[in-house]
N, C-alpha and C positions, 0 to 999 in steps of 0.2 A: 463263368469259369475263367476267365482273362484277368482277376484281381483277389484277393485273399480278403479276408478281414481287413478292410484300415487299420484299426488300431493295432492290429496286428506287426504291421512294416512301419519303418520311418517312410518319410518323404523319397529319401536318396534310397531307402528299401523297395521303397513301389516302383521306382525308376528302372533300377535295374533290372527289376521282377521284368517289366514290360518289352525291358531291352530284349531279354532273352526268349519273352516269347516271338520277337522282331527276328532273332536270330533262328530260332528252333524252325519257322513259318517258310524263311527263306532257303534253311535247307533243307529242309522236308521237301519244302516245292519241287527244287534241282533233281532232289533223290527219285519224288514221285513221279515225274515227266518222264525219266533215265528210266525208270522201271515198265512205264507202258512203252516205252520209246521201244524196249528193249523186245516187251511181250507183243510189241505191232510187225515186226520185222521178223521177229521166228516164227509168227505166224502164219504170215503173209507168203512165207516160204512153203511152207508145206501143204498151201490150198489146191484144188482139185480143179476149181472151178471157178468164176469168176464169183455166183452166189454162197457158195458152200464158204470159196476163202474170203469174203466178206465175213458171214457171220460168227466162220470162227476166229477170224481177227477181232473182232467188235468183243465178244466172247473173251479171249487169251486177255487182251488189253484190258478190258474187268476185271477179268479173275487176277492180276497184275494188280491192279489197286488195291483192290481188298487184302492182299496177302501182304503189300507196303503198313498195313497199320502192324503187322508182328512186328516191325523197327521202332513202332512209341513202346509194345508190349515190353519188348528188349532194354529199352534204355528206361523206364520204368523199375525195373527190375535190379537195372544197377544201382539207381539213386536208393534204392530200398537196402541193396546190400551194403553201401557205402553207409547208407544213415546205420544199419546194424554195429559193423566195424567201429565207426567213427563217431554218433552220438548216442543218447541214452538207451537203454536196454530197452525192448520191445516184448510188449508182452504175447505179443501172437504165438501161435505155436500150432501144430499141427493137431484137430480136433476141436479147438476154441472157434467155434461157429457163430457167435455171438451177431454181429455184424451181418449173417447172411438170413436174417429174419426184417432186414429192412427193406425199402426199395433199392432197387440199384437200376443206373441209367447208363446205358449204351449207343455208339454211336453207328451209324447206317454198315461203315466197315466193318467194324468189331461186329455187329449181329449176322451179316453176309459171312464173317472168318468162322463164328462159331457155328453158324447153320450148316455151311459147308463141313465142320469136323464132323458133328453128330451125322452126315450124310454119309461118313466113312464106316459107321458100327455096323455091329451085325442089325440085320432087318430088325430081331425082337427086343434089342436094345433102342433103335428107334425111336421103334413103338413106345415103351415105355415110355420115353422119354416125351414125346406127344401127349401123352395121357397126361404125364405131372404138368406140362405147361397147359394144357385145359382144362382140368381142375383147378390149378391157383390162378388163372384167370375166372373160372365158374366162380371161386371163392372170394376171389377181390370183387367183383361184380356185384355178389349176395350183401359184402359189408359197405358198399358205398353203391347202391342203385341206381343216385342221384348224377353219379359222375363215371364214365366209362372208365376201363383199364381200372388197375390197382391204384389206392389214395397216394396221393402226393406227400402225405405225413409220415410220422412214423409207424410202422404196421407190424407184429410179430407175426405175420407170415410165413412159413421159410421159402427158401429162394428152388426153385423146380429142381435144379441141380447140385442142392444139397441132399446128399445122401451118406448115412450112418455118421453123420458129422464132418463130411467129407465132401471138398467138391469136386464131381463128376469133371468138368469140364476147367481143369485149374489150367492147363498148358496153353490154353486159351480164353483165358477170364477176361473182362474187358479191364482196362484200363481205370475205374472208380474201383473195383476188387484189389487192383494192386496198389492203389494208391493207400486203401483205406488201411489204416491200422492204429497202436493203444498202445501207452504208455502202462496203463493200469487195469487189467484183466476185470478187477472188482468195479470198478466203472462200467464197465462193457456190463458185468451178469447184472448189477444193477438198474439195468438204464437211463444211466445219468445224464441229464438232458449237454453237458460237457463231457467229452473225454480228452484227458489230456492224452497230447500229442508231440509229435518232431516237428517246429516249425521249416526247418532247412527239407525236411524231405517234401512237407505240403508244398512248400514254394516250388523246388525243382521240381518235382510231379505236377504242379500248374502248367505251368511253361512248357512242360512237355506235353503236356494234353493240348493246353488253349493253341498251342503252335501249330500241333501237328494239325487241330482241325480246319486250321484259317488256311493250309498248306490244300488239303482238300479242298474244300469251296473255293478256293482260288482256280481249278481246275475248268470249271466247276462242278463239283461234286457234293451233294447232299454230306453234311456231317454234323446233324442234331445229335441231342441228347433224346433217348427213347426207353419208355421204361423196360428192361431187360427181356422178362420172362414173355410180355404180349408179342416185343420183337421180333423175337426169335421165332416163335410161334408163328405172325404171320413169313418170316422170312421161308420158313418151313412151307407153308401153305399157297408160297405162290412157284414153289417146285411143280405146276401141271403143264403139261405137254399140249396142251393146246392154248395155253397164253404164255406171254413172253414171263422169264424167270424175273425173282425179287431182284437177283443180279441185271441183270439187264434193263430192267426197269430203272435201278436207281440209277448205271452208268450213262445213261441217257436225261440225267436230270428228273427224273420224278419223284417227287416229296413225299406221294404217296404210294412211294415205294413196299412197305414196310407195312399197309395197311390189309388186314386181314380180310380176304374173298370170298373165302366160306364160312359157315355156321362151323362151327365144331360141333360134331355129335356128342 
């Protein structure tokens, strides 16, 4: 994720590319310190106890990280609106689901931001939403037996949270959702192993991805790429009240944070 196509950039094009993810990394960093700096100190205030405001500082300063990735979402979203304004017409549109029958990969933040929104619905929307992420896991499993999780290829799947062509979860999509988009609709229904694209937008949507992640791990904070649908699923399943949360797992360094603890019925 830190380089585009070569053929793609000049020489002096890959340079810059990398400048900016040099720059993106560095203030992300400042931003993300300032943000638990911020969530350690209001916490820390209103603890009860010596253990209590321990954990819910540890706790606030998490939940702080995680809610720092909505600033790549943010600035994501501008380069999207500037490539509209400013370069070729886009064929996305509201409806055109094309694109959410493939895999998509999420990073440790972005699946902790989404797991925490669906944590906000009513109980039976939940639920639901449980059930679509363990079916299209049951179903990616049935077509690749050989190899855990959903294939790494291309797969007409659809995506858990696509619903009536529509994504449940767009105000919090990750980051590969906002990136991706098409010059040419008829490409997408096709599946043409090409679709033309905005090279100015894939560049600044690099840079703001690969930055923001190396901004993370610098912390250090886990921030791989993770297939969506299984992510979230586990980040959902490690909400039990008798082991430490998918949050807390990861803000403490654990890689297998994200890793699923129970069967699914």
């Amino acid at each position: 994720m830190t380089s585009p196509p070569s053929p793609a950039l000049t020489e002096a094009e890959q340079a810059a590319f990398l400048q900016s993810i040099a720059r993106v990394r560095s203030a992300a960093g400042r931003a993300l310190r300032a943000a638990q700096t911020n969530a350690t100190q209001g916490a820390a205030a209103d603890g009860t106890d010596a253990i209590t405001a321990d954990e819910a500082t540890t706790e606030a300063t998490a939940q702080a990280a995680v809610d720092f990735i909505a600033q790549l979402h943010q600035g994501l979203d501008a380069v999207a609106e500037q490539a509209r304004a400013t370069g070729p017409q886009l064929a996305c549109q509201a409806g055109c689901a094309h694109c959410c029958y493939l895999r998509v990969e999420a990073t440790e933040p972005e699946v902790l931001h989404i797991a925490q929104y669906l944590r906000s619905l009513p109980d039976a929307d939940q639920a639901a939403t449980t059930r679509r992420l363990q079916q299209h896991g049951a179903a990616a499993s049935a077509a690749n037996p050989a190899q855990p999780g959903p294939p790494a290829g291309p797969t007409r799947q659809p995506c858990s949270f696509l619903i009536d062509d529509r994504c449940a979860i767009y105000t919090v999509r990750p980051a590969a959702c906002r990136k991706a988009h098409s010059l040419s609709a008829t490409h997408c229904a096709e599946q043409s192993p090409t679709i033309p694209q905005n090279l100015r937008l894939l560049v600044d949507a690099e840079a703001l991805m690969a930055g923001t992640a190396l901004a993370y791990r610098d912390q250090p904070l886990p921030a791989r790429a993770h297939e969506l649908n299984a992510a979230v699923l586990a980040a959902l399943d490690g909400a039990v009240a008798t082991q430490p949360s998918a949050l807390l797992r990861w803000y403490r360094g654990d890689d297998g944070a994200l890793a699923m603890r129970s069967t699914p019925p």
